[in-house]
C-alpha positions, 0 to 999 in steps of 0.5 A: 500500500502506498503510504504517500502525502502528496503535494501539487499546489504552490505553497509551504510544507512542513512534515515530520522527521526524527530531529526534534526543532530547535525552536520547539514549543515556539509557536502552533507547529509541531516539534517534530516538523522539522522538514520542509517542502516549498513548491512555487507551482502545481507542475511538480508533483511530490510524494513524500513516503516516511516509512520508506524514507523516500521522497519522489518528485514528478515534472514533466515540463522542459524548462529553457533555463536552470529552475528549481521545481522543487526545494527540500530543506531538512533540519539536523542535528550535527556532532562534533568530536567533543559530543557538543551538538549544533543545529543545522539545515540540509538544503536541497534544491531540485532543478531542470535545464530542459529534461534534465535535472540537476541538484543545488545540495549544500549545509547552512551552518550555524557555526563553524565547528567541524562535524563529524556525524549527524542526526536527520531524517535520511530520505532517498530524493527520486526526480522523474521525467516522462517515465525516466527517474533519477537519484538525486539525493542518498544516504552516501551523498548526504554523509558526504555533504556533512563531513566532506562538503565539496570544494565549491562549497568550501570557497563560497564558506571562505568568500562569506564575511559577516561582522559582529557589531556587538564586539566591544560594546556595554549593554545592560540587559535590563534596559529595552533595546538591548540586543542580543545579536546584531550581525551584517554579512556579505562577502568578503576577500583580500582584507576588503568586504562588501556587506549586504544586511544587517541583522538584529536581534533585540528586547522591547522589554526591560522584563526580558533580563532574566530570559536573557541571561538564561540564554535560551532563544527559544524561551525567549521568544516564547515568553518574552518581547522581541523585535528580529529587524533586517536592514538592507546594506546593498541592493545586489543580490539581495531585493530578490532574496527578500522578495523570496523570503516574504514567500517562504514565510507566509508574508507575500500577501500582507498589504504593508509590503506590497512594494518590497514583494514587486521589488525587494527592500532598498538600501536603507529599508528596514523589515522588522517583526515585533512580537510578544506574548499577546500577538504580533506585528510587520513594520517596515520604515515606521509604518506597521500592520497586525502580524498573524501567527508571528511566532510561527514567522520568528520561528520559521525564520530562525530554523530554517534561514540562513541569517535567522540561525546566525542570530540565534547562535550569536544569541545564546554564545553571547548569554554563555558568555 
């Protein structure tokens, strides 16, 4: 008996894994839903059979430019030799030139200490095409991608700068707009970098001094008051990576940023979501709007972007600290 959950509609899916999610307890999704589908359209079919372990992915079309007809992302849970363990997402990206597939496979990490095992869920990836199938993800290849990542993956970690915009600077935790991270990225070589966000992670709420302390990201989101901002430092690359973003995190249909969904944050703009025990908000340059399922959002964000899991392990080394 087939065993399969199918998806064919644009749309964000979650589904369970044996990884429990970092951020578990913060918001309405489960703790075990710690995969994710994304499908920008209904011309891929996804069947996903946890108990086989198999995920299969059906396009037909012939695309005349690299296009990604399906995007997985697996949370995980890496080990290094100490035994500490780290958060961190398997991405999987699968895309068509024509007939034929290719895969975008890479790590986003939230530190740089080197794995050597990992917990995650290990699904075999099937694309298919007018009766062809092709393997594009296994047990061996994700092993590989864990302990040994590729050299392209290596160079693109070397040409990644990101600066830490707390270093050297007092703050008494007590005090609202205290910020727990606050971090600008881009890239960076020969001692010159190229900055393209900023990112903070900060309190609204002089009450929030013991969560802070306690240095549990998690906690404090759930029980505290928080705003998570981004700021654009560049307008390469990055208004289509926010244009993205606003899909991925349920926000493309929020009036307030209809501009940045047609054509991404400007330089200067600032995107901010405040939440608190009692519900949420959008702001963007001054301007805010009512911000439905907000923890969902913060959580989502911090699990499953790249940013969003910098934040929180600046965060909690910071309380360690």
């Amino acid at each position: 008996m087939d065993e399969s959950t199918r998806y064919q509609a644009r749309g964000i899916y979650y589904f369970p894994g044996r990884v429990t999610c970092p951020l578990a307890g913060v918001g309405s999704r489960p703790a075990d839903a710690s995969n994710r589908l994304v499908l920008d359209d209904a011309d891929t079919e996804v069947a996903i059979d946890r108990k086989a372990g198999r995920i299969t992915v059906k396009n037909d079309r012939a695309y005349p430019a690299k296009t990604t007809v399906a995007d997985l992302m697996f949370l995980a849970d890496g080990i290094a030799a100490t035994g500490e363990r780290s958060p961190f997402s398997i991405h999987l990206k699968v895309q068509k030139t024509g007939h034929k597939y290719g895969v975008d496979l890479h790590r986003h990490l939230r530190n740089q200490r080197p794995i050597v095992r990992a917990e995650y869920e290990p699904f075999v990836v099937t694309a298919h095409d007018s009766g062809s199938a092709t393997t594009v993800l296994d047990r061996a290849r994700t092993e590989q991608l864990i302990s040994t990542p590729s050299l392209a993956l290596r160079v693109v970690k070397a040409l990644m700068a990101m600066k830490d915009n707390l270093e050297g600077v007092a703050q008494d935790p007590a005090a609202p707009g205290y910020k727990v991270a606050d971090l600008s990225v881009g890239f960076g070589a020969l001692g010159l970098s190229y900055m393209m966000a900023r990112a903070e992670l900060a309190s609204l709420d002089g009450g929030n001094a013991p969560l802070i302390r306690r240095g549990s990201v998690p906690d404090m989101l759930r029980d505290g008051a928080w705003e998570l901002k981004l700021t654009a430092l560049s307008e390469k690359w990055l208004p289509e990576v926010v244009q993205r973003d606003l899909f991925l995190y349920g926000l493309d249909e929020i009036p307030l940023l209809r501009e940045v969904r047609d054509r991404g944050l400007k330089k200067g703009q600032t995107l901010a979501f405040r939440l608190a025990k009692t519900g949420g908000e959008i702001a963007l340059d001054g301007r805010s709007a009512p911000l439905p399922a907000a923890h969902d959002v913060a959580r989502a964000y911090i699990e499953f972007h790249m940013l969003g899991g910098l934040l929180a392990e600046h965060a909690e080394s910071r309380a360690a600290r």
